[in-house]
C-alpha positions as CSV (number, residue, x, y, z in Angstrom):
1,X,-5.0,-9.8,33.3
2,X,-3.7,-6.4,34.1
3,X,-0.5,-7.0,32.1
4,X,-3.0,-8.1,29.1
5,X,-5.0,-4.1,29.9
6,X,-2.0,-2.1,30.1
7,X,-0.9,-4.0,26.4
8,X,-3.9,-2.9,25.6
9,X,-3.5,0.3,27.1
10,X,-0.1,0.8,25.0
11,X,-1.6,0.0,22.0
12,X,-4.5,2.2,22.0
13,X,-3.4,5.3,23.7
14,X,-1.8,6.9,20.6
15,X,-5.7,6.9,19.6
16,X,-6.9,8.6,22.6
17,X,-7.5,12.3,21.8
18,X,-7.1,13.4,25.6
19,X,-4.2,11.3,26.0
20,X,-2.5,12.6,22.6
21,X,-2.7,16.6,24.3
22,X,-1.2,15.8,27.0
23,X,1.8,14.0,25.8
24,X,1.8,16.0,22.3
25,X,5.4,18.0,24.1
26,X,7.1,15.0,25.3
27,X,6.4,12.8,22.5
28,X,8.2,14.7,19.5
29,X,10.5,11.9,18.9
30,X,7.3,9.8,17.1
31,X,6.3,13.4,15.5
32,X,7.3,14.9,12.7
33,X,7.2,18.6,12.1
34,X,5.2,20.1,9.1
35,X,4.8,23.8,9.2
36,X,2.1,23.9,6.6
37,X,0.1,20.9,5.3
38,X,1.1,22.0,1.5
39,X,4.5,21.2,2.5
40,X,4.0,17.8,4.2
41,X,5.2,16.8,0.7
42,X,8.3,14.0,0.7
43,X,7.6,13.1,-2.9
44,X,5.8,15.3,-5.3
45,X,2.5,14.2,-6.2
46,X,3.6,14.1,-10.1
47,X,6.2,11.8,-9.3
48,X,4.4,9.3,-7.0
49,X,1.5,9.4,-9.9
50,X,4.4,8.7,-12.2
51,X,5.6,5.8,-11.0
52,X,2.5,4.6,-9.5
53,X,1.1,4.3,-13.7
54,X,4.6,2.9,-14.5
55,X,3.7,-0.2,-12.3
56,X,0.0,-0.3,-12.6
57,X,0.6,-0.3,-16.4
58,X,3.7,-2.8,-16.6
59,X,1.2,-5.4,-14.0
60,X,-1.8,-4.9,-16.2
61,X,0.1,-6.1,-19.4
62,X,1.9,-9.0,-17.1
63,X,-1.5,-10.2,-16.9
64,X,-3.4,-8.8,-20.2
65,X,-4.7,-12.3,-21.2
66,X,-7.0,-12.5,-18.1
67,X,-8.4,-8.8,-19.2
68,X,-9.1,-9.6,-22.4
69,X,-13.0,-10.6,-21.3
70,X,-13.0,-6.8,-19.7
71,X,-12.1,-4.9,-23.0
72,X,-14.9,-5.7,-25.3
73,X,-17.2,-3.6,-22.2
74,X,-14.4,-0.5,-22.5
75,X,-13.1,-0.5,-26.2
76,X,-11.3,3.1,-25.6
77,X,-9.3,1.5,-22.6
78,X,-8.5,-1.8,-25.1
79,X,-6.9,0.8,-27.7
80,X,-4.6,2.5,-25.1
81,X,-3.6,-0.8,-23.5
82,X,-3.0,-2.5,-26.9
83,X,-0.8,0.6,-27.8
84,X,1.4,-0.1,-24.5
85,X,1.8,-3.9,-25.5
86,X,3.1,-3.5,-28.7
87,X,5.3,-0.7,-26.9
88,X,6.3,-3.7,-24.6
89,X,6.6,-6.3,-26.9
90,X,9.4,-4.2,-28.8
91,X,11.4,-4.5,-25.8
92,X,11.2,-8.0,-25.2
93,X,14.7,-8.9,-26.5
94,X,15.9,-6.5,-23.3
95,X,13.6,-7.2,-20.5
96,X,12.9,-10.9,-21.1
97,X,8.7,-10.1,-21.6
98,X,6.7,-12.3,-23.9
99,X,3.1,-11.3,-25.2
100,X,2.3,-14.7,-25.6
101,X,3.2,-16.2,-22.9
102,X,1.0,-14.7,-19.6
103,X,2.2,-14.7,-15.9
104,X,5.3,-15.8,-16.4
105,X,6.2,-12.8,-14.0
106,X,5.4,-12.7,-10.4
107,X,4.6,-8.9,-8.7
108,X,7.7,-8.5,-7.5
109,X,9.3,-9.3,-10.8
110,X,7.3,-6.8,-12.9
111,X,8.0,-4.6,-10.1
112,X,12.0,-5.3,-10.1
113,X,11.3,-5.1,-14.4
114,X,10.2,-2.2,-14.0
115,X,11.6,0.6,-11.1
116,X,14.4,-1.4,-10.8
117,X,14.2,-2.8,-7.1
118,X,11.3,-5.3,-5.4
119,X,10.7,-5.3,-2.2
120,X,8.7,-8.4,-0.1
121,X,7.4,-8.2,3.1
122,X,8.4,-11.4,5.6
123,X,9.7,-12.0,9.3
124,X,12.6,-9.9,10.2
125,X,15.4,-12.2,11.9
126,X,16.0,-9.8,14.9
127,X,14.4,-11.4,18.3
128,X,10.8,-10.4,18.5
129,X,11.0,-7.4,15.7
130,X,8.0,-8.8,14.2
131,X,7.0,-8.5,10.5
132,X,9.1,-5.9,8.1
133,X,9.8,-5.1,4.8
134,X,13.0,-5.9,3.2
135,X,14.4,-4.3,-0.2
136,X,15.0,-8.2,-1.9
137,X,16.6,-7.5,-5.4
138,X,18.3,-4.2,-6.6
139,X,18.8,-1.0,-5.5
140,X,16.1,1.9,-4.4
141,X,17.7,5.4,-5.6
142,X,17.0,8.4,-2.7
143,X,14.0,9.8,-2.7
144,X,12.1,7.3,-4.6
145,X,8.4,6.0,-3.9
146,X,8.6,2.1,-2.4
147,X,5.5,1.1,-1.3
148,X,1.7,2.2,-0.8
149,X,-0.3,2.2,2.8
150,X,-3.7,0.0,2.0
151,X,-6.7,-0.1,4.2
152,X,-10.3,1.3,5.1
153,X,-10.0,5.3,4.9
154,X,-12.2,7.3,7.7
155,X,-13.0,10.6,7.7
156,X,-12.3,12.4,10.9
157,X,-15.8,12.5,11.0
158,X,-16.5,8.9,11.4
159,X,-16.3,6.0,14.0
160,X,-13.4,3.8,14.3
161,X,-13.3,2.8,17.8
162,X,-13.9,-1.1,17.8
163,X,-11.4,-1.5,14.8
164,X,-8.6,0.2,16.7
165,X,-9.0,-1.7,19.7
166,X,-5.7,-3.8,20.0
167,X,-5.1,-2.2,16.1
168,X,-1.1,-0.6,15.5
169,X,-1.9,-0.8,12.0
170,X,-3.7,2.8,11.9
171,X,-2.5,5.6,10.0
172,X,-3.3,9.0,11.1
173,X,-2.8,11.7,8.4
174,X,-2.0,15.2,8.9
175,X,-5.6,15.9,8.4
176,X,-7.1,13.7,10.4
177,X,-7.6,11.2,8.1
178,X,-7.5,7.4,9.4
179,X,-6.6,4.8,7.5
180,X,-6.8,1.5,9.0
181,X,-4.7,-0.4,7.2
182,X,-4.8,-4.1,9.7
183,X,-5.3,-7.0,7.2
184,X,-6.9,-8.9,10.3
185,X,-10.5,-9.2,12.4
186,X,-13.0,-7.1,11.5
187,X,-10.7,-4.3,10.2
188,X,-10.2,-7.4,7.0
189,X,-14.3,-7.8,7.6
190,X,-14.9,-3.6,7.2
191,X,-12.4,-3.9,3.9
192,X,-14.1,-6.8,2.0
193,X,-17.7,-5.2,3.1
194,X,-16.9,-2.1,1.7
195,X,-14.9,-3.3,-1.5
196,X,-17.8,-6.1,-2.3
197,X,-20.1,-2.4,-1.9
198,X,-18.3,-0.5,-4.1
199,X,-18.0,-3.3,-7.0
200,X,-19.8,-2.4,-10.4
201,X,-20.4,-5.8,-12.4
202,X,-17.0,-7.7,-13.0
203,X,-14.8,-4.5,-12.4
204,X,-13.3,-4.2,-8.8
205,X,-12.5,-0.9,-7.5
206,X,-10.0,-1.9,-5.4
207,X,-7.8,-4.2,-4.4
208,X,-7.9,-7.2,-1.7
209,X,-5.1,-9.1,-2.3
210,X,-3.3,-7.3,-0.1
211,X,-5.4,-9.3,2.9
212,X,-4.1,-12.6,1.4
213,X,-0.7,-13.8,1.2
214,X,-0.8,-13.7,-2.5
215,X,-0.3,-9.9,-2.8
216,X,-1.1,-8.5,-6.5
217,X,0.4,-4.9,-6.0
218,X,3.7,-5.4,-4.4
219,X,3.3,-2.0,-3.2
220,X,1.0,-2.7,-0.8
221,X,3.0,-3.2,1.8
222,X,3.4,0.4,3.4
223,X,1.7,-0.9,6.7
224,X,4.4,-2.6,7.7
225,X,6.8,-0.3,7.4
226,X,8.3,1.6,10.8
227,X,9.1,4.7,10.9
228,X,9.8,6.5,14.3
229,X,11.8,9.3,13.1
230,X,10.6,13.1,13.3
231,X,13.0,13.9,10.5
232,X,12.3,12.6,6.8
């Protein structure tokens, strides 16, 4: 039982405010220095919104015959989206896309399609290295945006502590933002709750397949990716 508390104990501690100040000094190895919070700033926010449109746009078409029932409530969104699948549909001799025939494309393909790598997430084959992600098809150039962290956001203001109990999947942002990004217990619970709350008619505002193991945005798998350098 006390070996079960001090796992625990290991788990949780990194969310303990009085703990954090007094190992903040001997800890640097898990910390990584940002003089200013403008500069906290791997990838520009002009590229990560460009490539985040590039994939959101070529998965939307991938699947255009299921949104057909959604355009006749946003006609201005229809015209844009037709535009991009006669765009698409030009280039179907080179990428292998055809208008009429839907899902033929998994995520990862229309993510390989489209920046040119896809990347899966799955058991890693070292000896109790848990769950990772693993670049499965093509190359990822330097510097270039490969996955998004999903989960419940919570201002700094707000109460996480029964979610992070026995919880390594929160992010803490240079702000203080958490996002809890656990796709199990009641941090899946708080997610559905709150996306179900946010819902307006048919349209979701966000996505939940990243809870299931049928992931729709194969980006959504930043949660699982370790990183426990200071240095980018």
């Amino acid at each position: 039982m006390l070996r079960a508390l001090l796992r625990r104990w290991a788990s949780y501690r990194y969310r303990f405010v009085p703990w954090i100040a007094l190992h903040l000094r001997r800890k640097r190895r898990t910390i990584r220095y940002v003089p200013e919070k403008c500069k906290d700033k791997i990838i520009s926010d002009e590229d990560v919104l460009e490539t985040l449109l590039k994939i959101f746009k070529a998965l939307f078409i991938n699947d255009f015959g299921r949104q057909m029932d959604f355009f006749a409530l946003l006609p201005e969104v229809k015209s844009k989206y037709l535009e991009l699948l006669t765009i698409q549909f030009k280039r179907s001799k080179t990428t292998g896309y055809n208008h009429q025939s839907q899902n033929i494309f998994n995520p990862e393909e229309v993510l390989f399609n489209t920046l040119g790598f896809s990347i899966t997430r799955n058991r890693s084959s070292l000896i109790s290295a848990g769950t990772g992600v693993f670049v499965n098809k093509g190359f990822v150039p330097k510097g270039a945006l490969v996955s998004m962290y999903p989960g419940t956001v919570y201002q700094k203001y707000e109460p996480i502590f029964f979610q992070s109990i026995g919880n390594p999947f929160i992010f803490r942002c240079i702000d203080g933002v958490l996002i809890d990004g656990n796709d199990k217990g009641i941090s899946k619970a708080v997610y559905r709750s709150c996306s179900k709350r946010d819902q307006v008619g048919p349209f979701q505002m966000s996505d939940i397949t990243w809870l299931t193991p049928v992931v729709q945005n194969p980006l959504a798998v930043g949660q699982y990716v370790n990183n426990c350098s200071h240095t980018p």
